[in-house]
C-alpha positions in Angstrom: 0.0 0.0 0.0 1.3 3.5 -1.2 1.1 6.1 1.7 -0.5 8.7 -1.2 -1.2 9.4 -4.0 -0.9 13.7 -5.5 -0.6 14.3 -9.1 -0.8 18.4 -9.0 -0.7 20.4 -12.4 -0.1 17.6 -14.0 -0.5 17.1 -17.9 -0.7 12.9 -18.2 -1.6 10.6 -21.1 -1.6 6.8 -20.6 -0.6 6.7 -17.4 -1.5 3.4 -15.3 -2.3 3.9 -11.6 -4.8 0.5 -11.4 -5.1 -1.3 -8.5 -3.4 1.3 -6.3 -4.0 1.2 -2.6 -3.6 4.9 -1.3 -4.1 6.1 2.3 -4.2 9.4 0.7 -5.7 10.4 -2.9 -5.1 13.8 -4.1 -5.1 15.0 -7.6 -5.8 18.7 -9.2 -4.7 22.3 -9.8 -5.5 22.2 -13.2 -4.3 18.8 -14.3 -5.2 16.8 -17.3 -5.2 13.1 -17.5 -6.0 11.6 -21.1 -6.8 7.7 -21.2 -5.1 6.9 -17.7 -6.0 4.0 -16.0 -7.4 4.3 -12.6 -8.8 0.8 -12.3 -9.4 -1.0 -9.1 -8.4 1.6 -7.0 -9.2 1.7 -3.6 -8.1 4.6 -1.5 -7.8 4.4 2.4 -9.2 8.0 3.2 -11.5 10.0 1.2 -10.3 11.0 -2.4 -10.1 14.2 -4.2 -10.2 14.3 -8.1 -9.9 18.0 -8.9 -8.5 19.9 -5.7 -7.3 23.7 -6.0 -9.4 26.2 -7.8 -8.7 25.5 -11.3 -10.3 22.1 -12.4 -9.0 19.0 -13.5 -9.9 17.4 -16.4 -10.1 13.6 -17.6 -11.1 12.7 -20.5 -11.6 9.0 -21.5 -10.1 7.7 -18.7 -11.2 4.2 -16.4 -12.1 4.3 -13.0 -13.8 0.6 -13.6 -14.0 -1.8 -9.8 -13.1 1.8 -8.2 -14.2 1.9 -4.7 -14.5 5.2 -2.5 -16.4 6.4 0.4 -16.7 9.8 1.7 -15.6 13.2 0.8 -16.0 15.0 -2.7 -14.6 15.2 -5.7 -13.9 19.1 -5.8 -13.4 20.7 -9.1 -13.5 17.8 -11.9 -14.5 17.3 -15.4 -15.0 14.0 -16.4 -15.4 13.2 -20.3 -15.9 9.9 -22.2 -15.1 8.2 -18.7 -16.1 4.8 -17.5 -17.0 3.6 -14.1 -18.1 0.5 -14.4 -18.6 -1.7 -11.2 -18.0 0.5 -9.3 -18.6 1.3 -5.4 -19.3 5.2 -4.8 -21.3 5.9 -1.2 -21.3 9.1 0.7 -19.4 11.1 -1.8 -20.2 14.5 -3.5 -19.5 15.4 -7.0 -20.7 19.5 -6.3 -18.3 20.9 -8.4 -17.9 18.5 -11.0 -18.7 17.8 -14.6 -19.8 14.7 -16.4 -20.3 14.1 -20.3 -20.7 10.9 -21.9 -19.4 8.9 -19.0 -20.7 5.5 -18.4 -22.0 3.9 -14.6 -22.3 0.5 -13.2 -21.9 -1.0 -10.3 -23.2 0.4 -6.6 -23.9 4.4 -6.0 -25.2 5.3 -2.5 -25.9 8.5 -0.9 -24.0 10.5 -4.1 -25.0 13.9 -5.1 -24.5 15.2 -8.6 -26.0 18.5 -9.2 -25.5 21.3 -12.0 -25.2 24.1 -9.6 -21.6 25.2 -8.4 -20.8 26.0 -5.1 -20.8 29.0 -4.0 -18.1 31.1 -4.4 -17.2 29.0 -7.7 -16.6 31.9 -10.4 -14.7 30.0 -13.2 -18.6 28.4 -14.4 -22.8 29.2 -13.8 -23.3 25.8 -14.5 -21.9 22.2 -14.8 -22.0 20.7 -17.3 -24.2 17.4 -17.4 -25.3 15.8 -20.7 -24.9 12.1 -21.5 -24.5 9.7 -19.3 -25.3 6.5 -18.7 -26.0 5.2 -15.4 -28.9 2.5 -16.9 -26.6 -0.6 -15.4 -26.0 0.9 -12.1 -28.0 0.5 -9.3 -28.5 3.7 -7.4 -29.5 3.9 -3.8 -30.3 7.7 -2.3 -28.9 9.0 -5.3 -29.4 12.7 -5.8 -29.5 14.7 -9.2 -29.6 18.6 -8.5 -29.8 21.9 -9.4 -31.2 21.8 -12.8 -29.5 18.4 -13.8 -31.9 17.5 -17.3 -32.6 13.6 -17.0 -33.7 13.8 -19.9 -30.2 13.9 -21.6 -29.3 10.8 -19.5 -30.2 7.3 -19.5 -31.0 6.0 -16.2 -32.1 3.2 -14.6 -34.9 1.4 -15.4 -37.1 -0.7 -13.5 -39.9 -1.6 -10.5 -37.6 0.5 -7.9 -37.0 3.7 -9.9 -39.4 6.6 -10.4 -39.0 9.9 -12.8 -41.1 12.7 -11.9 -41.4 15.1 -14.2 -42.8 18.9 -13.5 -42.4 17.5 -9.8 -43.3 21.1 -8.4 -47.2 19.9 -9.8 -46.9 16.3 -8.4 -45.4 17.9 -4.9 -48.6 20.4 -4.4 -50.8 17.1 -5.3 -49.2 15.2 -2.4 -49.6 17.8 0.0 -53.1 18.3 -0.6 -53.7 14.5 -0.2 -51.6 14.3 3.0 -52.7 16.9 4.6 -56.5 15.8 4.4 -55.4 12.5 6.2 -55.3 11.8 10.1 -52.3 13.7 11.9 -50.8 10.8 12.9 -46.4 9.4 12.8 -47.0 8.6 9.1 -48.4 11.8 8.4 -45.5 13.5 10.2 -42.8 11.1 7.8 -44.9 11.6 4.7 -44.4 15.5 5.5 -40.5 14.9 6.1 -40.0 13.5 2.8 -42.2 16.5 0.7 -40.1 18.9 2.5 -36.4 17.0 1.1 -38.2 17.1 -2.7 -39.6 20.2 -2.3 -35.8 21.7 -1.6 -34.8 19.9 -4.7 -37.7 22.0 -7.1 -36.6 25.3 -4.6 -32.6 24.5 -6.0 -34.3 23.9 -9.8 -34.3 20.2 -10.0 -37.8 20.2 -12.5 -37.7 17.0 -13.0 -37.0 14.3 -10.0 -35.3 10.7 -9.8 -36.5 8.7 -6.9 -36.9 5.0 -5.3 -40.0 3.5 -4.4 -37.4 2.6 -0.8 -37.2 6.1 -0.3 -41.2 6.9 -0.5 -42.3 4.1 1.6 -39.4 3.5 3.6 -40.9 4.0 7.4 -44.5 4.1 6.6 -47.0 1.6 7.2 -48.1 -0.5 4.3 -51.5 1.4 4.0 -49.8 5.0 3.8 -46.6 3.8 1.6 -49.0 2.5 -1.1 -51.0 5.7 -1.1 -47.6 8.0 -0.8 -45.9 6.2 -3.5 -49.1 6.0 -5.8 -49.1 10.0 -5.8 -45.6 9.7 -8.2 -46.3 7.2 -10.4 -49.2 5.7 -12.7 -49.2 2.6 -10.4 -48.5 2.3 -6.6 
């Protein structure tokens, strides 16, 4: 196991770094990495893939069996990329940029939004357009700030919901909640309008949810009702 990893300003093409074992992953300030091979890696702490202020770019480059936890990515721009098989939980891509990339594998409690941080001058808006994430199976996955699902291919199945022109669906479900006995599922049901609604405040039109975040800790009577007011069929 290497102690870390930093490639800083950095212009790389080809490079292999697969399989790497890192207690430390640091790479930015404006580097770019062209078809470098970051398969299998598994860093010790949480990575960064575009630290300083100006980003780093990669473009057509593997992260495939890549496993990381916590932490964010900071200022990034992925192009052409894959991720395939991946494990991604509790991470934060807020200041990066994916087009074209390709997803499988396991993505928990991520957030990807088109909305900089604050403070971020170089850009108004990441860019977003393109991927694939249709093989990937996505678990309190959040797309934000004006993300357009309809340039991306998502997942598709029994679990997954798309809301489009969630602001209307949202003022429906409050209507039918609050006409409902004040009661614990009531209160949950309230809990969970109140994270989507924050989403449509941030200019997220259009929402990707699970049917395991609607229902999860409502009886079977309210989950059927709460996740029948976001799709044709409960």
């Amino acid at each position: 196991m290497n102690d870390e990893l930093i490639l800083h300003a950095v212009t790389l093409e080809g490079a292999d770094f697969s399989g790497a074992r890192p207690r430390y992953l640091d790479i930015g300030v404006g580097s770019t990495l062209t078809r470098c091979d970051f398969s299998g890696i598994r860093p010790v702490g949480p990575p960064t893939f575009g630290s300083g202020a100006e980003p780093t770019t990669y473009v057509e480059c593997t992260f495939d069996h890549m496993s990381i936890k916590g932490g964010g990515a900071g200022r990034a721009n992925f192009v052409r990329c894959s991720f395939l098989g991946v494990v991604i939980k509790d991470y934060r891509f807020i200041d990066s940029q994916f087009t074209d990339c390709r997803f499988s594998g396991d993505l928990a409690a991520v957030i990807f939004t088109a909305r900089p941080s604050f403070g971020f001058a170089l850009r108004e808006r990441n860019a977003f357009i393109g991927n694939d994430f249709s093989a990937a199976r996505l678990r309190d996955v959040d797309f934000r700030g004006g993300i357009d699902l309809r340039l991306q291919r998502l997942p598709v199945g029994p679990e997954y919901i798309v809301v489009p022109s969630a602001e209307r669906v949202l003022l429906k479900a409050w209507r039918t909640i609050s006409a409902r006995s004040n009661d614990e599922d009531r209160k949950r049901a309230q809990t969970k309008l109140e994270v989507l609604e924050r989403l449509v405040e941030e200019g997220q039109s259009d929402i990707f949810l699970t049917r395991s975040f609607l229902a999860g800790g409502l009886s079977v009577e309210w989950a059927s009702t709460f996740v029948g007011l976001f799709c044709d069929e409960p």
